[in-house]
DORO-878045 format. One line per field, with one value per residue: residue in three letters; x, y, z of N, C-alpha, C in turn; chain. Coordinates in nm, 3 decimals. Example, Ala and Ser with C-alpha at 12.3 -4.5 7.8 and 13.67 -1.06 7.14 Angstrom:
<nubas>
residuo [Ala,Ser]
n.u [1.319,1.285]
n.v [-0.569,-0.225]
n.w [0.780,0.708]
ca.u [1.230,1.367]
ca.v [-0.450,-0.106]
ca.w [0.780,0.714]
c.u [1.320,1.290]
c.v [-0.330,0.003]
c.w [0.780,0.787]
cadena [A,A]
</nubas>
This chain:
<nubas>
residuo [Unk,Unk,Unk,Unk,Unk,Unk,Unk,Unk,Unk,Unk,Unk,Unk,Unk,Unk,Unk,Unk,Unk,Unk,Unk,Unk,Unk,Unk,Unk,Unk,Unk,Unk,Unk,Unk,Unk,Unk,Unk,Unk,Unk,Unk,Unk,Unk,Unk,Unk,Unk,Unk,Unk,Unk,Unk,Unk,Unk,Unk,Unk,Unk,Unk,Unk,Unk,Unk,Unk,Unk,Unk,Unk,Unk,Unk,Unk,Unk,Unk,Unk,Unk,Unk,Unk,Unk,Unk,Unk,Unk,Unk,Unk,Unk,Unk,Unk,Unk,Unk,Unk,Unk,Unk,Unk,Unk,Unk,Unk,Unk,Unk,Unk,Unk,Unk,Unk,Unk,Unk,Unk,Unk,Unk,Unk,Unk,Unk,Unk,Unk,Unk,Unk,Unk,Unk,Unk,Unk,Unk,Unk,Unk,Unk,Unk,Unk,Unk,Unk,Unk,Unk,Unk,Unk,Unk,Unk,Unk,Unk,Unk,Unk,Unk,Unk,Unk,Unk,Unk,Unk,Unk,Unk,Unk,Unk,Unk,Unk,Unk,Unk,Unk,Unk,Unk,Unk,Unk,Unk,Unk,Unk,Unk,Unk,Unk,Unk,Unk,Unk,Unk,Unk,Unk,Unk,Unk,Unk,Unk,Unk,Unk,Unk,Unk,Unk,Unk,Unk,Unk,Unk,Unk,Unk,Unk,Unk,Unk,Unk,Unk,Unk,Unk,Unk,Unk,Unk,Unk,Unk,Unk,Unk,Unk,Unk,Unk,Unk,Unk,Unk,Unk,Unk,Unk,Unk,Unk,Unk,Unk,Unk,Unk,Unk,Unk,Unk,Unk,Unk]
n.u [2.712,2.978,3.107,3.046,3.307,3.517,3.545,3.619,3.870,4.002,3.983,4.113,4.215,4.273,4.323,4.388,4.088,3.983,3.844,3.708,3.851,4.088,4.146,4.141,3.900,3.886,3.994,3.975,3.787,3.669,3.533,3.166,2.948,2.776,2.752,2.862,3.062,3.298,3.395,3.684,3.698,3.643,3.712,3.523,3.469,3.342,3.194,3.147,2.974,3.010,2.849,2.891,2.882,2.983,3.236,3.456,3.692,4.022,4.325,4.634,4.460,4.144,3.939,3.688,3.316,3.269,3.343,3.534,3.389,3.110,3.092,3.129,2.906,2.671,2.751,2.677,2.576,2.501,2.499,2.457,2.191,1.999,1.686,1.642,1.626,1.542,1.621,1.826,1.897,2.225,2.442,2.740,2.789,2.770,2.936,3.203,3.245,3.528,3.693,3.925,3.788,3.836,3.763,3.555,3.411,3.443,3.385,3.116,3.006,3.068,2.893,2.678,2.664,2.625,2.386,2.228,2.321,2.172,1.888,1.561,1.390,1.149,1.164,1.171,1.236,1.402,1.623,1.692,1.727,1.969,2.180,2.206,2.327,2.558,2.674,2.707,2.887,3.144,3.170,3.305,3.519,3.807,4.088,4.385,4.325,4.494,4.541,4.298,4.097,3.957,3.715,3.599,3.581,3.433,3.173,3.193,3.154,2.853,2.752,2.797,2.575,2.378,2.298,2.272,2.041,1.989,1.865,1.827,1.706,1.508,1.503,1.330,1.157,1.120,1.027,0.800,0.698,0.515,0.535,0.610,0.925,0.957,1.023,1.281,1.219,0.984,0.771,0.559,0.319,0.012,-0.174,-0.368,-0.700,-0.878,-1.205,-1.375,-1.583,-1.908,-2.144,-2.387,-2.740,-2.897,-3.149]
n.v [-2.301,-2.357,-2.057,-1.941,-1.787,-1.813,-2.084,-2.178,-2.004,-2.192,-2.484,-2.654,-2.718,-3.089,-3.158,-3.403,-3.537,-3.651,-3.935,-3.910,-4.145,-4.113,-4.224,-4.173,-4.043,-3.951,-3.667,-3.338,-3.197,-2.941,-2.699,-2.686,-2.432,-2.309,-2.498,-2.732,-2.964,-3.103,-3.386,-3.522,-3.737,-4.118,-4.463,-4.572,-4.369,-4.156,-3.828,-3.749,-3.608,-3.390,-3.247,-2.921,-2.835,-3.067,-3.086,-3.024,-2.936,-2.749,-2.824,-2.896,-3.107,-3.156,-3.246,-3.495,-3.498,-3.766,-4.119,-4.216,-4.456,-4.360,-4.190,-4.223,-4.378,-4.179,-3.978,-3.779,-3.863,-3.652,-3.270,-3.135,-3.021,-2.717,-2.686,-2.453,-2.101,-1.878,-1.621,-1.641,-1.744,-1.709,-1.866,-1.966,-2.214,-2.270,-2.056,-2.140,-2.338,-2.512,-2.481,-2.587,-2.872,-2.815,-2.557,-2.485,-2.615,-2.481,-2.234,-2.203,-2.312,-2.086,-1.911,-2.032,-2.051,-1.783,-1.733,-1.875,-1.752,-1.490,-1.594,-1.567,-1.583,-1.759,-1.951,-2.225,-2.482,-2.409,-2.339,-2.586,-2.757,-2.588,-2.638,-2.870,-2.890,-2.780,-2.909,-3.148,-3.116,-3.046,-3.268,-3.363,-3.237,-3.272,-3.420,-3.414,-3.176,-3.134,-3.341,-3.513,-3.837,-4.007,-4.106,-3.929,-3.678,-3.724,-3.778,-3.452,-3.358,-3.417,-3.345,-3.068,-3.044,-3.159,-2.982,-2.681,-2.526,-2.482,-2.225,-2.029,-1.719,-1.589,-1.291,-1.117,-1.192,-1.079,-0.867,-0.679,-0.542,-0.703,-0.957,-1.270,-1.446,-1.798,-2.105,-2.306,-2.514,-2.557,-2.554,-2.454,-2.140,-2.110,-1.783,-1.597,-1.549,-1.266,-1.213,-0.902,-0.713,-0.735,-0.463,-0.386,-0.438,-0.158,-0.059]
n.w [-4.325,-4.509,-4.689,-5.037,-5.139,-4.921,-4.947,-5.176,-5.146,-4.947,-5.062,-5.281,-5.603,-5.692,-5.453,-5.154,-5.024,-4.722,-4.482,-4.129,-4.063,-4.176,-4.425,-4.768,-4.985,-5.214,-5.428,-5.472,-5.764,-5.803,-5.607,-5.614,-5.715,-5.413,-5.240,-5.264,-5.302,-5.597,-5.684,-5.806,-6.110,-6.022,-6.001,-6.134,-6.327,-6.314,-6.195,-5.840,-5.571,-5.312,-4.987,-4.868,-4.593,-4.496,-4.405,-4.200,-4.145,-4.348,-4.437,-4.541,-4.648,-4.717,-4.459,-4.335,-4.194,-4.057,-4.169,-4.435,-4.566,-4.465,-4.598,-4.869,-4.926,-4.864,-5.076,-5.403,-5.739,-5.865,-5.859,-5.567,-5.416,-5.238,-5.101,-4.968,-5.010,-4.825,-4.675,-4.388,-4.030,-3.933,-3.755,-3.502,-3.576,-3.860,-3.934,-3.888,-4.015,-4.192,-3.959,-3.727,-3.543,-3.222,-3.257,-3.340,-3.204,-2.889,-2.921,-2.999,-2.792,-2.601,-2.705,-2.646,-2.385,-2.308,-2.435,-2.267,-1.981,-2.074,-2.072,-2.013,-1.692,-1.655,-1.888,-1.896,-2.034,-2.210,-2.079,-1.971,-2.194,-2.284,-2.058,-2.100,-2.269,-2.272,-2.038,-2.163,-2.390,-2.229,-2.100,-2.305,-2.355,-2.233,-2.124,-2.399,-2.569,-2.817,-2.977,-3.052,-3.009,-3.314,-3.263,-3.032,-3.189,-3.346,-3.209,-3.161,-3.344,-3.408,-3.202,-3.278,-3.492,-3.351,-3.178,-3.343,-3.377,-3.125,-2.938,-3.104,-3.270,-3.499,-3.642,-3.692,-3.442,-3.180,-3.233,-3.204,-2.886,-2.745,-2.782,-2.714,-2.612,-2.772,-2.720,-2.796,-3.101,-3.000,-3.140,-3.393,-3.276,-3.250,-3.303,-3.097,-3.082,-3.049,-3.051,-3.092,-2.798,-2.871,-2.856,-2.661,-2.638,-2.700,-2.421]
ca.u [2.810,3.155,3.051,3.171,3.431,3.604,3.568,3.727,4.003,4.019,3.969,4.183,4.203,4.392,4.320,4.283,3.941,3.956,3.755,3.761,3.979,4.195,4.128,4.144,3.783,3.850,4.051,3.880,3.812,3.620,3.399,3.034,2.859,2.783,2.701,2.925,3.263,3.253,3.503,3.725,3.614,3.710,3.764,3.429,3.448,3.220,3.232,3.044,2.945,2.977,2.781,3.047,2.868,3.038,3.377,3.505,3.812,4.060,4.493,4.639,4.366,4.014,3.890,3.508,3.325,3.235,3.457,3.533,3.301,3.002,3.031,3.087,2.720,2.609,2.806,2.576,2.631,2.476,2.524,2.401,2.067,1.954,1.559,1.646,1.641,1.522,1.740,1.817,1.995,2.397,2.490,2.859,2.837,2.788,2.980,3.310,3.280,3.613,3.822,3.953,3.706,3.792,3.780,3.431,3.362,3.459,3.279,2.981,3.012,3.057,2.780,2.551,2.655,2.601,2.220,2.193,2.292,2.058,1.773,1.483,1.349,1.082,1.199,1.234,1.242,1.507,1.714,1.720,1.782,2.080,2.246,2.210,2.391,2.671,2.733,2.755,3.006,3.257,3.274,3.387,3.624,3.878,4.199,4.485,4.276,4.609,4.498,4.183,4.093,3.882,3.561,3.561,3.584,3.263,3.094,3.181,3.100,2.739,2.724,2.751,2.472,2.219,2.254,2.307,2.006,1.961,1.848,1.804,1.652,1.452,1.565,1.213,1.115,1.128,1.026,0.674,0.672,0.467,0.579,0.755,1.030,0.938,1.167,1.340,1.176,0.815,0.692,0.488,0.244,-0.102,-0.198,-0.503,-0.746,-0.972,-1.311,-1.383,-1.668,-2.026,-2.214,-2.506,-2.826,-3.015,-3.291]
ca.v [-2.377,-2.264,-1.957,-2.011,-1.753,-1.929,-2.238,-2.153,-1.987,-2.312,-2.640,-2.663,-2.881,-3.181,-3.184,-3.516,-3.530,-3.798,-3.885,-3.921,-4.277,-4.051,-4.315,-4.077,-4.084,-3.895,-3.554,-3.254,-3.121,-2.785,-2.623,-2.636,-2.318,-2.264,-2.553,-2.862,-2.967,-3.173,-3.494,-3.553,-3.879,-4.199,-4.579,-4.598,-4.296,-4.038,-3.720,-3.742,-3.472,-3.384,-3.094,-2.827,-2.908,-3.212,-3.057,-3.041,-2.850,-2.789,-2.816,-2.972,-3.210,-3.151,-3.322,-3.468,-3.484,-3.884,-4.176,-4.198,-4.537,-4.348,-4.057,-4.286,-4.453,-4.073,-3.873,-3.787,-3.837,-3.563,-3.177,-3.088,-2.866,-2.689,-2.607,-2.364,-2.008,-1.778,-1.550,-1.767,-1.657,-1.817,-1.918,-1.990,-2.354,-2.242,-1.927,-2.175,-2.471,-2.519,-2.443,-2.705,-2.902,-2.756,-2.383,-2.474,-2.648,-2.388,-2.101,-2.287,-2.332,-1.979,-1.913,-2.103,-2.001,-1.599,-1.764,-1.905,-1.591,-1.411,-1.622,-1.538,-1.730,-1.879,-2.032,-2.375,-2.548,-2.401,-2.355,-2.740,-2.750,-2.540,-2.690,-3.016,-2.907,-2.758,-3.040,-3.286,-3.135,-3.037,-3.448,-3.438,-3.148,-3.326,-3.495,-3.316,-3.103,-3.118,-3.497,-3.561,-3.949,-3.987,-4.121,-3.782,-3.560,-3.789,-3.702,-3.365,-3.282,-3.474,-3.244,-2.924,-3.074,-3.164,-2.799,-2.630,-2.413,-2.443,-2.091,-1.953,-1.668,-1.514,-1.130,-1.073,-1.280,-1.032,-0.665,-0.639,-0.536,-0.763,-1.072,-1.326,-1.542,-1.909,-2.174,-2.387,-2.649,-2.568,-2.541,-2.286,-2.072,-2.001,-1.660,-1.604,-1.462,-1.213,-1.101,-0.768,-0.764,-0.709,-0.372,-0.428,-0.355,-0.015,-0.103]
ca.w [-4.402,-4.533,-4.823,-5.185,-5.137,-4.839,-4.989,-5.327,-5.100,-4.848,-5.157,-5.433,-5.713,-5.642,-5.251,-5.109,-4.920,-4.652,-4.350,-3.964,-4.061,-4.215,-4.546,-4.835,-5.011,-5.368,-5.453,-5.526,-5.897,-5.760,-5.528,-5.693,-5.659,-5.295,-5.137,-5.271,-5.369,-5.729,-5.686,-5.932,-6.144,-5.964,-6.102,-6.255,-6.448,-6.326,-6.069,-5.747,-5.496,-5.124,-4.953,-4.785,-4.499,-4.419,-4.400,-4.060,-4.123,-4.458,-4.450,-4.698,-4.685,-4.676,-4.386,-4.322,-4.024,-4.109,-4.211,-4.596,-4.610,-4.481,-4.724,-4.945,-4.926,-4.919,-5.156,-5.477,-5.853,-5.930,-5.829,-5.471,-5.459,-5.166,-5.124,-4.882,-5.059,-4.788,-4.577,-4.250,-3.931,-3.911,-3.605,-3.535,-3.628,-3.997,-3.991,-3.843,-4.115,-4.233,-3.890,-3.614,-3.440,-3.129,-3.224,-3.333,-3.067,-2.812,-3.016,-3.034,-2.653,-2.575,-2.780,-2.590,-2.237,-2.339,-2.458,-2.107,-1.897,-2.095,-2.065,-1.879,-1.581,-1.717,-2.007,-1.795,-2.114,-2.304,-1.983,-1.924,-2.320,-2.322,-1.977,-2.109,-2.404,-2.245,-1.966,-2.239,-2.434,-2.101,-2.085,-2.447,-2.390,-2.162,-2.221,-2.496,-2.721,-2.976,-2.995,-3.029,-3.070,-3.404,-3.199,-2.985,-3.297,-3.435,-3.090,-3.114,-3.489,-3.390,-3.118,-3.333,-3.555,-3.262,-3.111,-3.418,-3.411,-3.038,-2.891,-3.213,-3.242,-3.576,-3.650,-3.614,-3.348,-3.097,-3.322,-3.129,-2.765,-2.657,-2.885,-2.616,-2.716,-2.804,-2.682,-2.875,-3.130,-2.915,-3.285,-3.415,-3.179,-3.324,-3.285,-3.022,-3.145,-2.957,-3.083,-3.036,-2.757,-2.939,-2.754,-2.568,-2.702,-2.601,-2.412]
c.u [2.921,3.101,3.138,3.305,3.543,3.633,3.650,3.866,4.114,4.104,3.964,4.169,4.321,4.408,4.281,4.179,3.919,3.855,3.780,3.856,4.080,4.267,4.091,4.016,3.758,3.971,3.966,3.924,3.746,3.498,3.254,2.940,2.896,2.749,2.798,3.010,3.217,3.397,3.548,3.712,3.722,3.688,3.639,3.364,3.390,3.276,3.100,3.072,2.926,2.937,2.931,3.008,2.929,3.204,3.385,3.657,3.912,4.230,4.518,4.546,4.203,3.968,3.721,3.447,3.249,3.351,3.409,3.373,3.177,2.961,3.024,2.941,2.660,2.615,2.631,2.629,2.589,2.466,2.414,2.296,2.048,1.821,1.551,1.715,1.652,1.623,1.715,1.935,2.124,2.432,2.648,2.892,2.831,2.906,3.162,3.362,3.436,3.791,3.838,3.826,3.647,3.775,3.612,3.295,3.372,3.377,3.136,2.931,2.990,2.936,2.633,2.532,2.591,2.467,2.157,2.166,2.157,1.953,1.701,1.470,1.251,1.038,1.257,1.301,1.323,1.625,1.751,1.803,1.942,2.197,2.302,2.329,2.546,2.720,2.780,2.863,3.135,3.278,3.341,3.539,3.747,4.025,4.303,4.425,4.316,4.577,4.394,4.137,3.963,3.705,3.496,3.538,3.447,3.172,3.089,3.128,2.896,2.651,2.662,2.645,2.352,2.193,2.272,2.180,1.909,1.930,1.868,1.693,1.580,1.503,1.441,1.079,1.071,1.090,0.884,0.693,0.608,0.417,0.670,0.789,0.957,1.013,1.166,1.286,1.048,0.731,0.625,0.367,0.149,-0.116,-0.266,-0.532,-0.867,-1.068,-1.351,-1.551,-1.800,-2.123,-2.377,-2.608,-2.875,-3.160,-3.380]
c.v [-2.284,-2.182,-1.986,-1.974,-1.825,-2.028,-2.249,-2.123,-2.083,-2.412,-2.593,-2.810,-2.971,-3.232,-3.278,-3.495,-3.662,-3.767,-3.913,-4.034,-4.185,-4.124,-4.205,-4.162,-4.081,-3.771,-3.470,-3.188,-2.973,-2.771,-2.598,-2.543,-2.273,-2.319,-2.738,-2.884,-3.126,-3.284,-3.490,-3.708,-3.970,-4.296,-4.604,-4.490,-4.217,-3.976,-3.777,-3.554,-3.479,-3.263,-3.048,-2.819,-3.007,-3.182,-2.994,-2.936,-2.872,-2.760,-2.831,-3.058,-3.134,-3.291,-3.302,-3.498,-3.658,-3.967,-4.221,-4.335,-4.463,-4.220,-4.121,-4.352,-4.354,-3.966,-3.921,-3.783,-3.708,-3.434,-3.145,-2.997,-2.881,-2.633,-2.459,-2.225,-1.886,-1.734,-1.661,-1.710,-1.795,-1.787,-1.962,-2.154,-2.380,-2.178,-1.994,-2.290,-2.426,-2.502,-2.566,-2.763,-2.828,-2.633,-2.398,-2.464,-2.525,-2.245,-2.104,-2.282,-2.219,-1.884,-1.965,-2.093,-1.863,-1.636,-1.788,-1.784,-1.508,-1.452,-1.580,-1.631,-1.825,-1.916,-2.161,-2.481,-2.522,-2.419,-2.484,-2.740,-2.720,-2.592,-2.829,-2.999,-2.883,-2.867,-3.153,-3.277,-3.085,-3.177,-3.429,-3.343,-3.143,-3.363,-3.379,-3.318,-3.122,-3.271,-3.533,-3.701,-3.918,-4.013,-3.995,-3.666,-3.605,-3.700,-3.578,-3.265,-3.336,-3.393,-3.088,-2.941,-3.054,-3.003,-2.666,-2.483,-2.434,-2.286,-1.954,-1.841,-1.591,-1.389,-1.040,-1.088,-1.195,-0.823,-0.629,-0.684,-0.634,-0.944,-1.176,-1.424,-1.690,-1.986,-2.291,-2.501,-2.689,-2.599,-2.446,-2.266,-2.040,-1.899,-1.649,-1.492,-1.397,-1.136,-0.992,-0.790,-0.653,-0.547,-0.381,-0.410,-0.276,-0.090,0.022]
c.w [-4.450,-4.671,-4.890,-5.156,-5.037,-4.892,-5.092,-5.263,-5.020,-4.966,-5.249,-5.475,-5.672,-5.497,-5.245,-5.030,-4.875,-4.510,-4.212,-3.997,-4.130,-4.368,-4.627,-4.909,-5.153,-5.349,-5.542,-5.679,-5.887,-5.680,-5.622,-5.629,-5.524,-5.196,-5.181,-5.314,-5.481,-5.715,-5.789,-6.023,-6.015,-6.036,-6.208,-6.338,-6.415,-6.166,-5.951,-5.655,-5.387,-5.089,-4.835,-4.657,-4.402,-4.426,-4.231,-4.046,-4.273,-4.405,-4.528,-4.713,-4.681,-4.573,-4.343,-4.235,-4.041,-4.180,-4.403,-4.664,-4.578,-4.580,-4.842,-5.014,-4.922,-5.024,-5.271,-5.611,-5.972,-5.844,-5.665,-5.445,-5.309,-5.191,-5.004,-4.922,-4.977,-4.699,-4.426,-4.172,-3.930,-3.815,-3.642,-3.591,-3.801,-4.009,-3.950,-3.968,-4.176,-4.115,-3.799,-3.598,-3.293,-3.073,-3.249,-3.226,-2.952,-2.813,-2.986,-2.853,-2.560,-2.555,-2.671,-2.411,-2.236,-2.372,-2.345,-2.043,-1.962,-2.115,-1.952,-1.827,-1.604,-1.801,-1.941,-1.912,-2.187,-2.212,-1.974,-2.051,-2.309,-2.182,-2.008,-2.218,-2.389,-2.134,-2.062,-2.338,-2.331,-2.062,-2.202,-2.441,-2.251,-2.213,-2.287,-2.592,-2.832,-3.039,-2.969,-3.071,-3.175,-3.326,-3.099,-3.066,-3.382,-3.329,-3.114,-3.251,-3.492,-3.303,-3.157,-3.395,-3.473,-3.187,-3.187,-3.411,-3.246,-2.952,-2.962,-3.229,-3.417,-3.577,-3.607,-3.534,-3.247,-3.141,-3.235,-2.976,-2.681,-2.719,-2.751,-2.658,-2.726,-2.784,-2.803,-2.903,-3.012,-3.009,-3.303,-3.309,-3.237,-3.246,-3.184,-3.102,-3.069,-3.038,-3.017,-2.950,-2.848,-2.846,-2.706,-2.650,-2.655,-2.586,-2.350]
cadena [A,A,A,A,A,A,A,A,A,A,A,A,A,A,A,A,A,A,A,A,A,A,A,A,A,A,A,A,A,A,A,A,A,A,A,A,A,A,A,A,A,A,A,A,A,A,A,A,A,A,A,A,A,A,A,A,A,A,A,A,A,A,A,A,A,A,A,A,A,A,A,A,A,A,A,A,A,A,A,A,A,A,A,A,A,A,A,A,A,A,A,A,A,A,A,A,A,A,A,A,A,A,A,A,A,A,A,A,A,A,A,A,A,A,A,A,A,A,A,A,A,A,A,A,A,A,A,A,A,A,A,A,A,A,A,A,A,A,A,A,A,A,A,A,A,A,A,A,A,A,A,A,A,A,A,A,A,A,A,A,A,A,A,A,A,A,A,A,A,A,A,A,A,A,A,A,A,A,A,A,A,A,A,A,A,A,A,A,A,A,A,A,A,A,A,A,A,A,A,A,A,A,A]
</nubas>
């Protein structure tokens, strides 16, 4: 997601914050903490809250990757909490929040070809994974980029979500020699466990 500091530097007070309709939703009263932007009240008096997440890109506007009615039905009236404390690997579809669509997109894309090449051979299952992932956004990435219709920029912000932590890798996933990678969303691997063999008895 977009870090406080960016975000403080991105969303100012007063910014409209609209969505893919380009229907303005609220105007921002400040970045909360490090994970949500604090609305400024609206007609019935009270602040709501959107996670920095759902920002798609900032100009003069803050733009969200959803149309203003469905953030609407999700925003929150109370401050955004994350249960997610521990260190976690950022992939470029975090480390981009706040730029174009299609710089994300492209990044993201890059990203996931350079995971390919360097997969081994038999990882059949991530290979399919990650082909699939890139064929399906080379339909979306057609047409004049500078114009993207709003229903392709849904697709393509839906896109970064579903492959977001595609061919992800742990930091220390791979620290023991003889540790081999895990493909993607296999779920966890119990251990094997080998008893040591028992020695004969002297006869």
């Amino acid at each position: 997601m977009l870090d406080s500091l960016n975000a403080k530097s991105l969303i100012k007070e007063n910014m409209p914050v609209v969505g893919l309709d380009d229907s303005q939703l609220a105007v921002v009263d400040h970045v909360e903490g490090t994970d949500a932007i604090k609305l400024a009240k609206g007609s019935d008096g009270r602040h709501h809250y959107i996670p920095l997440m759902w920002v798609s890109s900032v100009d003069d506007k803050v733009h969200l990757d959803r149309t203003s009615d469905q953030a609407q039905k999700e925003w929150s009236a109370t401050p955004v909490m994350t249960s997610d404390t521990a260190p976690r690997y950022v992939n470029s579809v975090d480390a981009t929040v706040g730029q174009p669509i299609v710089v994300r997109v492209l990044t993201r894309k890059h990203e996931l070809e350079a995971a390919l090449d360097a997969l081994p051979g038999d990882e059949l299952r991530e290979r399919s994974d990650l082909e699939l992932a890139l064929s399906t956004i080379e339909e979306l990435l057609t047409g004049d980029l500078h114009q993207i219709p709003p229903t392709v920029v849904a697709d393509m912000s839906r896109w970064l979500e579903r492959n977001k932590h595609l061919a992800e890798r742990a930091p220390l996933a791979v620290a023991d020699a003889d540790t081999r990678p895990v493909a993607a969303d296999s779920g966890p691997v119990a251990a094997e466990s080998t008893p040591e063999s028992e020695p004969s008895p002297s006869r």
